[in-house]
C-alpha positions in Angstrom: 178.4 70.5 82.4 180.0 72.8 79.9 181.9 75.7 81.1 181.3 78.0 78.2 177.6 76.7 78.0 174.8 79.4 78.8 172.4 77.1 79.7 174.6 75.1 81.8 175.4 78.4 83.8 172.2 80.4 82.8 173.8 83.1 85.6 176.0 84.2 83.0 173.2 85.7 80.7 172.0 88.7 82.8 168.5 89.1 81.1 167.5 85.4 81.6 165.3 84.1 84.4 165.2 80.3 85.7 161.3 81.0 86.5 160.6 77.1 87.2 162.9 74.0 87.9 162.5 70.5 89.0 165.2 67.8 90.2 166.5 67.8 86.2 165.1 70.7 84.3 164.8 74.2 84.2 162.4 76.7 82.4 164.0 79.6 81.6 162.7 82.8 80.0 164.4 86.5 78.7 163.3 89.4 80.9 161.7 91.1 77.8 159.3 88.1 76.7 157.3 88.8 80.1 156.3 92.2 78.8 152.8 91.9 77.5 152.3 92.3 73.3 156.4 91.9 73.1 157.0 89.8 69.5 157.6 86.3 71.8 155.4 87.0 74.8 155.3 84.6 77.4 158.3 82.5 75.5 160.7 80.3 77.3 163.3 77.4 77.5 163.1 73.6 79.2 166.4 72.4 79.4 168.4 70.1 81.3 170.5 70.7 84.2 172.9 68.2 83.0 174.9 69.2 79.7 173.2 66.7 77.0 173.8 68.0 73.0 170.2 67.2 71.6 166.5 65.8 72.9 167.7 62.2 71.6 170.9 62.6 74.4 167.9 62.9 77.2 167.6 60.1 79.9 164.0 58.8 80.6 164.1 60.8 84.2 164.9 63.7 82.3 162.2 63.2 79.4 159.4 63.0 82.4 160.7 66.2 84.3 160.4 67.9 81.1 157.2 67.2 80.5 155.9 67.5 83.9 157.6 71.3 83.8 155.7 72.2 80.7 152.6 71.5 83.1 153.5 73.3 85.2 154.8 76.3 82.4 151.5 76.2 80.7 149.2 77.0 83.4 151.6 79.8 84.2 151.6 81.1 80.9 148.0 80.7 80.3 147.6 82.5 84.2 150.3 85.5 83.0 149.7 86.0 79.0 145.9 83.9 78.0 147.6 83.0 74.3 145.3 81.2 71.8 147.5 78.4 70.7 151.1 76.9 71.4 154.0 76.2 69.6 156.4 73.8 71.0 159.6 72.6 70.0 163.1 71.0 69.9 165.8 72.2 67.2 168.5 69.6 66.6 171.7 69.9 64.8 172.9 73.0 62.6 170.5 71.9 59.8 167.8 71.4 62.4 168.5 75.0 63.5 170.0 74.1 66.4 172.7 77.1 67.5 173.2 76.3 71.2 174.3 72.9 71.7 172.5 72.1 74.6 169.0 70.6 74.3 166.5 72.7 74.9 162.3 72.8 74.1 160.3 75.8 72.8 157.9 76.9 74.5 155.8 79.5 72.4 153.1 80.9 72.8 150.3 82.3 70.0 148.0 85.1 70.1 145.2 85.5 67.5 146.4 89.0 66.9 149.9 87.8 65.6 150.5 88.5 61.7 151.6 85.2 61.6 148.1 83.5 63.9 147.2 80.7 62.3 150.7 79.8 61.2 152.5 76.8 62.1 155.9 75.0 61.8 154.4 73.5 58.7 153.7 77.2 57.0 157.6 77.5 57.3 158.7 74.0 55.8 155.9 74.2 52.9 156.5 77.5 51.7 158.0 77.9 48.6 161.2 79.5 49.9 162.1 76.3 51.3 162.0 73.9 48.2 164.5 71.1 48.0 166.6 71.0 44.9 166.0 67.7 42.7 
């Protein structure tokens, strides 16, 4: 556990909710993505209880409670929001967009009345804005 790490102590960020947890993982989620048509509605965090940097630092236990919570998330989501579509994610590393260094899965959800419905991860790594130099 890392003392300066939010989601090792997700007390310390006032507007965050632990809404689910299990014996290794916790789902957390912002006050303001509960709030129906809010840019992220429904949107949340899995992350470990223990302090581990990336998804590839996960133990096996901890790669089954994960996805046992996202069961668990899902139907809650789809109960609380009814999106059309999921994204789902990790980051990991700076390059990977990682900015907290504590594991942690994306749960997002889509709605067909997004501006960006329809659009995937893949729409943002084959756009032209993201060409590698040669």
């Amino acid at each position: 556990m890392s003392e300066e790490c939010v989601f090792c102590h997700p007390e310390r960020e006032p507007e965050q909710e632990v809404l689910f947890s299990n014996e290794h993982c916790l789902f957390l989620q912002l006050k303001q993505y509960k709030t129906n048509g809010e840019q992220l509605e429904g949107s949340g965090l899995i992350v470990p209880r223990h302090h581990r940097e990336t998804l590839f630092d996960l133990t096996e236990e901890e790669w089954k409670a994960t996805y046992n919570l996202l069961k668990e998330v899902k139907a809650y989501i789809d109960d609380h929001h009814n999106p059309q579509g999921y994204n789902l994610g990790w980051n990991c590393g700076e390059i990977g967009g990682q900015h907290i260094f504590h594991a942690h899965f994306h749960v997002i959800p889509r709605y067909e009345d997004e501006p960006m419905a329809g659009k995937g991860l893949r729409y943002l790594f084959k756009g032209e804005g993201n060409e590698r130099k040669k």
